[in-house]
N, C-alpha and C positions, 0 to 999 in steps of 0.2 A: 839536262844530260850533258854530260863532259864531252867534248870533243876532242879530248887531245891523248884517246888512245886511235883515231882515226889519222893523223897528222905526226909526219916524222920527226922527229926531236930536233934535227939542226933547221926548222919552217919555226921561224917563232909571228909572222905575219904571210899576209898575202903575196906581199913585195918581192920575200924569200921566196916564196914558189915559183913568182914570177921570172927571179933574175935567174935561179938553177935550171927553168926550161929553158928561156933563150939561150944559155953558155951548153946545155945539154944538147940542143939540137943545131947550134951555131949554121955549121953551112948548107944546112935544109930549107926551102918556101918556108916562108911565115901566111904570109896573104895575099893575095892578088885581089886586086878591083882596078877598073877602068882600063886593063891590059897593061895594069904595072905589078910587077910581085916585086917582094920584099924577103931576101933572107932574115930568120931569128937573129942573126951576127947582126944586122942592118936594123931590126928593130929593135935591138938591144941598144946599140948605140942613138939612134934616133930618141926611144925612150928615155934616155939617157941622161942626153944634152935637154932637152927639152926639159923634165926634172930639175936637173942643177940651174935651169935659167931659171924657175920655178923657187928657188929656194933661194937664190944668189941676187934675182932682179925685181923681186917683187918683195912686199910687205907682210906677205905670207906667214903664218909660225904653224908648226906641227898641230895637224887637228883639223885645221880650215878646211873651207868646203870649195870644192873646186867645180865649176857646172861648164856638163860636157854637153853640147848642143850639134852634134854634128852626126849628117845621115851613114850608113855603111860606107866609109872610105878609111884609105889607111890612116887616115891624120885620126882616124879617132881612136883606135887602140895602142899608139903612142902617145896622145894625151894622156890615158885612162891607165896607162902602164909607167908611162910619166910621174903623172901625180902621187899615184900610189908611191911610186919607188922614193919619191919625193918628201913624203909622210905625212900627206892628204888625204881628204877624204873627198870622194868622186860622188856630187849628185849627177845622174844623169838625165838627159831632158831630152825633150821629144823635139826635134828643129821643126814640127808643123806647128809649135803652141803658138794661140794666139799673144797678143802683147799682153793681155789682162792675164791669162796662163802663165808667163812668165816672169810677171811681177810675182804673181802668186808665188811662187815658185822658188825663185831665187830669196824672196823676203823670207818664204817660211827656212828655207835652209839654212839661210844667213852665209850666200855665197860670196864670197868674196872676188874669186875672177871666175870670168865666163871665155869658152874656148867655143867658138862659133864659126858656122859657115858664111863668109862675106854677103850671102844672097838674103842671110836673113836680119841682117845686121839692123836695118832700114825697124823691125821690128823692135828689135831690143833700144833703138833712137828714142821710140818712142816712152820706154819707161823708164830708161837709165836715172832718171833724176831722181827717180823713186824708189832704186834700191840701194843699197849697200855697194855695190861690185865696184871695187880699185881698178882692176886691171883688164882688159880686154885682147885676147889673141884670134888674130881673124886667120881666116883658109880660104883656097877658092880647090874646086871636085879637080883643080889639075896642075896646081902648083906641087906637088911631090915629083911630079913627072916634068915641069918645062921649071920650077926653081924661079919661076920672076916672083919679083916682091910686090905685094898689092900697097897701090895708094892709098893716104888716108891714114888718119891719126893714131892708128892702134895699129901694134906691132902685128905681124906676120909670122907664120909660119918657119918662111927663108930667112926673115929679120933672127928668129931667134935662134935657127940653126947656125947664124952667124956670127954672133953674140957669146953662144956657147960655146963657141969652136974651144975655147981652151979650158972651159970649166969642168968642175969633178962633181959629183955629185957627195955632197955632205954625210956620214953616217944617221939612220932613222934612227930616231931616241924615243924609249919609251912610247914604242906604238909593238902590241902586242895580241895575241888570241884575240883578247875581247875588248880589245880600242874597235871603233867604228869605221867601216872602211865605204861603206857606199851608202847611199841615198836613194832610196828605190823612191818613186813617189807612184801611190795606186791612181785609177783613173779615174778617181771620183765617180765613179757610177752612185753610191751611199750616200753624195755630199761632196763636200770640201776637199781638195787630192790630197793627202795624207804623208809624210814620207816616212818608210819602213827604215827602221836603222840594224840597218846589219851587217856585222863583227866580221873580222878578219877570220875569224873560226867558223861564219856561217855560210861565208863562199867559199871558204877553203874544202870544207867538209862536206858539204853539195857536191863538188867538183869529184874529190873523192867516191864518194859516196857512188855516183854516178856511172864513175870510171868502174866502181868493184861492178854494177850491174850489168856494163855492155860487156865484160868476161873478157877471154880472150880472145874473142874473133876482131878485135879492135886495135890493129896491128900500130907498134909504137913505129912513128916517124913514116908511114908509108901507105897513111890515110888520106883523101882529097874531101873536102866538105863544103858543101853551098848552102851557103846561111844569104840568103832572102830576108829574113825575118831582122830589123831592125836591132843594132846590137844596144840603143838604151832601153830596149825593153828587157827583162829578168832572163828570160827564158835565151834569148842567144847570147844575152850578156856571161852568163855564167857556162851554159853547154857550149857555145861558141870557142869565145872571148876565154875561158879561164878552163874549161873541161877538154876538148878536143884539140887546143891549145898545149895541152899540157901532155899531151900523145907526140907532139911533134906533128900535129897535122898541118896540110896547108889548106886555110880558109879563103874559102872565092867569098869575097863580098859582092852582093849584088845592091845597088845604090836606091833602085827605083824599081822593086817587084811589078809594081802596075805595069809598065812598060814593058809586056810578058816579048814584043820582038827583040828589044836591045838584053832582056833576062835570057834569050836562049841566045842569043851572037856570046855572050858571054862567060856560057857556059860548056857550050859545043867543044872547043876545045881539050875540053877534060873528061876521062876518065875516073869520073868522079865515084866517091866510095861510101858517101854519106850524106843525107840533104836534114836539114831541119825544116818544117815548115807547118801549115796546118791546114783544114779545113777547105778556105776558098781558093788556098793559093796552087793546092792538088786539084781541086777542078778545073781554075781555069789553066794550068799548064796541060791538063790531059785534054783540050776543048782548042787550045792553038792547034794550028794544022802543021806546023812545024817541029813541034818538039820530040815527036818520035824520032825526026833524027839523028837525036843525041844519042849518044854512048851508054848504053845502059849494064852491058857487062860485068864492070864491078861493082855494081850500086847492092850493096849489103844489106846497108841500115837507113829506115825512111823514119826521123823521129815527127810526131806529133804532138802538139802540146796548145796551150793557148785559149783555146775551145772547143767545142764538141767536136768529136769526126764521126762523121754519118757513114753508114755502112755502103752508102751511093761512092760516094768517095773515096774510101780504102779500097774497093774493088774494081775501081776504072784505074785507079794508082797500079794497084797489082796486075790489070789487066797491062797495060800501059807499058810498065818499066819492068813487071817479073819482079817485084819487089816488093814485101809487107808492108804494113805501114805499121810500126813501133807506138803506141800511145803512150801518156805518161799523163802527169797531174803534177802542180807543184801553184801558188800564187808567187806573188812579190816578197810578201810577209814571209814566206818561206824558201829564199835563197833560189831559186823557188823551188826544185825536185820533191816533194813527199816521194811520188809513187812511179814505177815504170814496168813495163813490161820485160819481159824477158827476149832479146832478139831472137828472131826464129824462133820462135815459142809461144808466142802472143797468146793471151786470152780474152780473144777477143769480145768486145762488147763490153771491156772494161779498160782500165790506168794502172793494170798491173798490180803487183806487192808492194808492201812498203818498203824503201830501201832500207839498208843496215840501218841501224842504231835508231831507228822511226817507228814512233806505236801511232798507229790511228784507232779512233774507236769514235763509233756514232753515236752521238746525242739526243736525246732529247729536248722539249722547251724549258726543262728546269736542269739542265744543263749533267744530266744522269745517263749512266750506260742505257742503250734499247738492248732487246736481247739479241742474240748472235743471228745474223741473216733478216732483222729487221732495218726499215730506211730512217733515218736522222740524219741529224747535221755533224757533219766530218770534223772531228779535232784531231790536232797533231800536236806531238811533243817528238823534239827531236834536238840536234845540235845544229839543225839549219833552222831553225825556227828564230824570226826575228828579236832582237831585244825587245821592242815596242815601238811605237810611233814618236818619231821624234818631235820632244816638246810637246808631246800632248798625252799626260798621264790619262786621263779620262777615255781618252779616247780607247788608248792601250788596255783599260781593267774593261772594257767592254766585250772586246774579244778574246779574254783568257779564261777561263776557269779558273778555279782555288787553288787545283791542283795543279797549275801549269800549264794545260791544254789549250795551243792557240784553235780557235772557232772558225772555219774558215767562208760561215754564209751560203756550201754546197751542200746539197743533199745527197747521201750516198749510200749503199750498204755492202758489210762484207760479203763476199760468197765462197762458196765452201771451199773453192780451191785459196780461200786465204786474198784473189784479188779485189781490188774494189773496184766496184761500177756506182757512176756519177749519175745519179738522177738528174740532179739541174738544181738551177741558183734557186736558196730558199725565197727570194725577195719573188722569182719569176712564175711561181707556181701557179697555177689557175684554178681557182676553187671553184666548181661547176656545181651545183646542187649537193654541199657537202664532201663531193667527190674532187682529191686533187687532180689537176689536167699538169703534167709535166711538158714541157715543152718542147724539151728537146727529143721527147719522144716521139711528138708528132710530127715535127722536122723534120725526123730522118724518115719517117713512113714519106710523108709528100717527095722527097728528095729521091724516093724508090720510083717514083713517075717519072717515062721515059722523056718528059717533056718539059720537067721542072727540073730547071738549076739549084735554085737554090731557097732556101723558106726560113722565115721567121716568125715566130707563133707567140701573141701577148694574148693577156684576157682584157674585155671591156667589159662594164656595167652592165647587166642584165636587170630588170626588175622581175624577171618570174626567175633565174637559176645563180643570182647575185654575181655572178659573171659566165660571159661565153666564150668561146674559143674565136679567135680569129687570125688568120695567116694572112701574111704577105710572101707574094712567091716571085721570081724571077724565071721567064723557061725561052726554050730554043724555037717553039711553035707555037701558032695559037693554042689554045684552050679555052676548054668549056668548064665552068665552075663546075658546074651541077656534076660533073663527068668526074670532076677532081674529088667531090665531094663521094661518089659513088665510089671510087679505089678507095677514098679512105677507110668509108663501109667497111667494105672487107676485108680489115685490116686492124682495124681501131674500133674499141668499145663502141657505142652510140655517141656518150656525153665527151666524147673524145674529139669525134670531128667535128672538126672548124665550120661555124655556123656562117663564118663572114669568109670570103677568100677575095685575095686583092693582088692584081695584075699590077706589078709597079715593073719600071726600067730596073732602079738598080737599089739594092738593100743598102741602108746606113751603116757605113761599119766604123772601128777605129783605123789610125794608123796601122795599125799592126796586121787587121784583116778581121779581128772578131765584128759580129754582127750585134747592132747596138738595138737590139730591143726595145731599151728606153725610150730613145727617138723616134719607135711609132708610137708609143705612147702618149708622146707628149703632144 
């Protein structure tokens, strides 16, 4: 599907979008983290300089892959707005990968310079012999703010704001719509981490696309937004980073979510208008004893995304802040947005419509329409929908259809009002005596126990129902399985409740905050 009746005529890349917001909203906040902000005039220029050293000091050529390693601080969307402007292509990476992660990583992209946090440096020591990377730029969480140059043999931050002081940034040639702009890599949950390639048309158009669904309650230049959620991941990469961004908002980076004391010191201050977040990061700020005395007045828009949101959890949120909570759907593979709710509108219990220019439709296993209001597997065709996996064609005809349709592994079905509601990953299902056990359904029931935080539901081998149910929970007070197993009774089919239920400290999750099922598994 075309993208370029969604995207203005004089945008012919990302870069363009990027440079007409900063020069659009010049002497407005761009971002704040650590209790520094940053005007758009200030990260224009920073982006800037940083760029032309990028072109001017390095071996670099149009195309190359640039790997951005660095937690929510400002250095990292002036790299990432850098590069770009630069006429790079930006993998971005997770700064908790292990070394073996990052060989991975860096080899499959075929990065050439890596922009990293000095703390993790000690990591990347370790495999440097084994990759590709020319060029190394280090940061430390507070050289933006105190300007000292870190020691040690790879340039700095301050070194290259130094360096640049007199350079221009060179005009981008032939990097256009459908030239490659980022490197999403998946999280290998299926195997091997994959990286998604996608096109200056398919964040551009995401971004868009996004903007037409939050309407006009999403005031341009006079939004405040707390993005928590790590900006190499898709989801604030693009809603962040490039969508809310492109309002003229100003983004409070939060560096370190876990650390929910230094995440409210940090956000107190603000009359904030927007938060992104999901699942566990809504419980536990509504379960601090401190956070209610934030400013909740203008809090509009609460978006969701990432993983399930339990019905436990959008209602202590609303109880909480006086605030919806907004779902949405989207992976890597797809820029990521497919699907969002309507603010103040919500239909709840599901991920809302498809946006503009997005068909979804559910599948079957021989890859065929179900009928309408039946469950299959979710495909999407859209203009945010990735090119393929980069470098790995096979990989890529795996999840398309014939007809174009990327597969996206969730099981979902339309309902009548047109939204979709996500059953759960096809891979997670639990087959119980022929009957599937969806997981996430039983989740959210245990997570309606006044006593359970938080639950994670796998199947194990069975020899009489060839698997059974079994949860892992997290709560605030003792509990009695037998007692847990009785509310689920009443609640959930027979072959539904968790025959196994298991008291742990604290669930496996990722970086990001999703709960890793696999890892009880294994």
């Amino acid at each position: 599907m075309s993208a370029s009746h969604l995207i203005p005529e004089n945008i012919h890349n990302l870069a363009d979008y990027i440079e007409l917001k900063l020069k659009t909203y010049a002497d407005l906040k761009a971002y704040s983290a650590i209790g520094q902000e940053k005007t758009f005039a200030e990260m224009d220029a920073l982006s800037a300089k940083f760029g032309a050293w990028l072109q001017q000091n390095t071996n670099l050529k149009p195309g190359d892959r640039v790997a951005v390693q660095l937690p929510n601080l400002i250095q990292n969307p002036i790299a990432v707005y850098g590069a770009l402007r630069a006429g790079f292509v930006v993998v971005n990476t997770n700064p908790l990968y292990t070394p073996t992660e990052m060989q991975h990583q860096f080899n499959d992209s075929g990065a050439k310079l890596l922009v990293i946090l000095s703390d993790f440096l000690p990591k990347y020591e370790q495999v440097k012999a084994d990759t590709n990377i020319d060029t190394v730029i280090v940061t430390s969480a507070t050289q933006l703010i105190d300007g000292k140059k870190l020691e040690g043999s790879h340039p700095c931050y301050a070194q290259v704001f130094e360096e640049a002081a007199d350079l221009e940034l060179s005009p981008r040639e032939n990097i256009g719509l459908e030239s490659t702009a980022i490197l999403q890599y998946t999280g290998g949950t299926t195997g091997v981490s994959k990286g998604a390639e996608l096109t200056h048309a398919n964040v551009l158009t995401n971004s868009i696309q996004t903007l037409d669904r939050l309407g006009k309650t999403f005031r341009e230049g006079e939004e405040i937004i707390i993005c928590p959620l790590p900006l190499y991941h898709i989801y604030a990469f693009t809603v962040c980073m490039m969508t809310f961004f492109a309002k003229g908002a100003l983004i409070v980076l939060i560096p370190n979510p876990r650390d929910m004391d230094a995440f409210i010191h940090l956000i107190k201050p603000y009359k904030f208008t927007a938060f992104a977040g999901l699942n566990t990061l809504f419980m536990g700020l509504c379960a601090h004893p401190h956070f209610k005395e934030c400013d909740f007045s203008e809090l509009k828009l609460t978006m969701s995304g990432g993983t399930a949101l339990t019905s436990a959890a959008a209602e202590l949120w609303q109880a909480t802040t006086n605030c919806s909570v907004t779902e949405g759907y989207g992976l890597s593979e797809t820029a990521p947005v497919l699907t969002f709710n309507q603010p103040g509108n919500e239909s709840y219990g599901t991920v809302g419509a498809a946006l503009t220019g997005t068909d979804i439709r559910m599948l079957d296993a021989n890859d065929q329409p179900v009928e309408k209001g039946q469950e299959g597997q979710i495909a999407a065709k859209g203009p945010q929908v990735m090119r393929g996996y980069w470098r790995r064609p096979e990989e890529t005809a795996k999840v398309m259809t014939a007809d174009g349709y990327f597969k996206t592994g969730d099981i979902g079905k339309i309902m009548s009002d047109g939204c979709i509601k996500i059953v759960d990953r096809l891979k997670d299902m639990v087959l119980v005596s022929g009957f599937n056990v969806y997981p996430n359904e039983v989740e959210d029931t245990l997570t309606q126990h006044p006593n359970i935080l938080e639950a994670a539901v796998i199947g194990k081998p069975d020899d009489k129902t060839q698997e059974r149910v079994c949860a892992y929970i997290t709560v605030n007070a003792p509990i009695d399985t037998e007692e847990v197993q009785a509310f689920c009774r009443n609640l959930l089919t027979a072959y539904k409740v968790p025959k196994e239920i298991n008291v742990i400290d604290e669930l496996p999750k990722t970086a990001v905050g999703k709960i890793l099922r696999r890892a009880l598994r294994e």
